[in-house]
C-alpha positions in Angstrom: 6.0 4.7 3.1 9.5 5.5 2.3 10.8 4.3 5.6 8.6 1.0 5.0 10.1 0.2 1.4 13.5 1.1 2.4 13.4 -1.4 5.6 11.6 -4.1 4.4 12.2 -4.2 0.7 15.4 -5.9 1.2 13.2 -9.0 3.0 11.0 -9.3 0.5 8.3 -7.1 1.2 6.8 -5.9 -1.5 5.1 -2.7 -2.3 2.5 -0.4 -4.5 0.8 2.7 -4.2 -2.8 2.8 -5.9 -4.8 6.2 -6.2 -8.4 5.7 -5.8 -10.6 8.4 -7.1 -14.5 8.6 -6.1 -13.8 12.6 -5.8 -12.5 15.4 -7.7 -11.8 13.0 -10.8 -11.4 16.3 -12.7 -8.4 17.3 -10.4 -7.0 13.4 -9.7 -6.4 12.5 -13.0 -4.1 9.3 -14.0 -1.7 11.8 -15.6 -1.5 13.4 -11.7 -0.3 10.2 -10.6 2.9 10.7 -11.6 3.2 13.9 -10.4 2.5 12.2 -7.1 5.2 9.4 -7.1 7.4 11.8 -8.5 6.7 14.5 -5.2 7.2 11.5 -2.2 10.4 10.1 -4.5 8.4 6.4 -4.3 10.4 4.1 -6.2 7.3 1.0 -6.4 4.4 0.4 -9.0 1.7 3.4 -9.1 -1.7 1.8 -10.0 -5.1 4.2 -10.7 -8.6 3.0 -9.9 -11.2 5.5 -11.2 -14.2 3.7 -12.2 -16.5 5.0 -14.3 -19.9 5.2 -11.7 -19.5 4.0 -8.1 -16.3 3.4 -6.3 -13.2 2.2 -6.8 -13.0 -1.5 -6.9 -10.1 -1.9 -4.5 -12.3 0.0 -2.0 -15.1 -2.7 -2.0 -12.2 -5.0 -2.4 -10.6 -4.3 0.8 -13.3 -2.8 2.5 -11.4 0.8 2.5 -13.0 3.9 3.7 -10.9 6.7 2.3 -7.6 7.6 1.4 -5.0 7.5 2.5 -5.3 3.6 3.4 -2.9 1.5 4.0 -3.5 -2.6 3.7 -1.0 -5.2 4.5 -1.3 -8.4 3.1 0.2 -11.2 3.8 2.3 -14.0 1.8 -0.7 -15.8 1.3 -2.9 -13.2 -0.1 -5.0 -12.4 2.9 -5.3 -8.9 4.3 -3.7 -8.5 7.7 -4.4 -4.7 8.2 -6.2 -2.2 6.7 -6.5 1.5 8.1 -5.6 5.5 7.8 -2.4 5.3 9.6 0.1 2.6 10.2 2.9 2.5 12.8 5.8 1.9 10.4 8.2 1.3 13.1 5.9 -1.2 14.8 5.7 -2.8 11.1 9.6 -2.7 10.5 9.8 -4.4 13.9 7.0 -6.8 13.4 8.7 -8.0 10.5 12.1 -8.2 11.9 11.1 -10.6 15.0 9.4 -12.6 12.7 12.5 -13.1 10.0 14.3 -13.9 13.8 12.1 -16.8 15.1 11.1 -18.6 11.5 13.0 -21.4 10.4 13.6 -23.3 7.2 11.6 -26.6 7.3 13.7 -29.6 7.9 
């Protein structure tokens, strides 16, 4: 995560971190959370999503299965990815051919 925010922040990526909590709500509290962004040094916005009955609302949102879970969405809203593991490096390239080849609109 660090290696995403450091490489694409800069071209306007954007970032957040949201702990979801269906389990162990007595051990993943919200005041853990920073605890957590604290730990990885992760300078973006820390959200918590620990409903009351039933899970999480970005899990039905996104369809997630678990944590951790990455989504990528794109400029437009829409989720492009969503999944356990991400290849960072295949991201931070991704993003840099695409930067290469786009052009401003005449």
């Amino acid at each position: 995560m660090k290696k995403l925010v450091k490489a694409l922040s800069p071209k306007g990526f954007g970032f957040a971190v949201v702990q979801t909590v269906f389990e162990g709500k007595d051990v993943n509290t919200f005041e853990r959370m920073r605890d957590a962004q604290l730990l990885y040094d992760l300078q973006v916005p820390f959200g918590y999503d620990a409903p009351e009955r039933g899970y999480p609302t970005i899990m039905s949102d996104y369809h997630t299965r678990g944590t951790p879970w990455f989504i990528v969405i794109n400029p437009s809203g829409e989720p492009i990815y969503g999944g356990f593991t991400l290849d960072a490096e295949g991201l931070i390239a991704s993003a840099d051919y695409l930067s290469s080849v786009t052009t401003e609109p005449a």
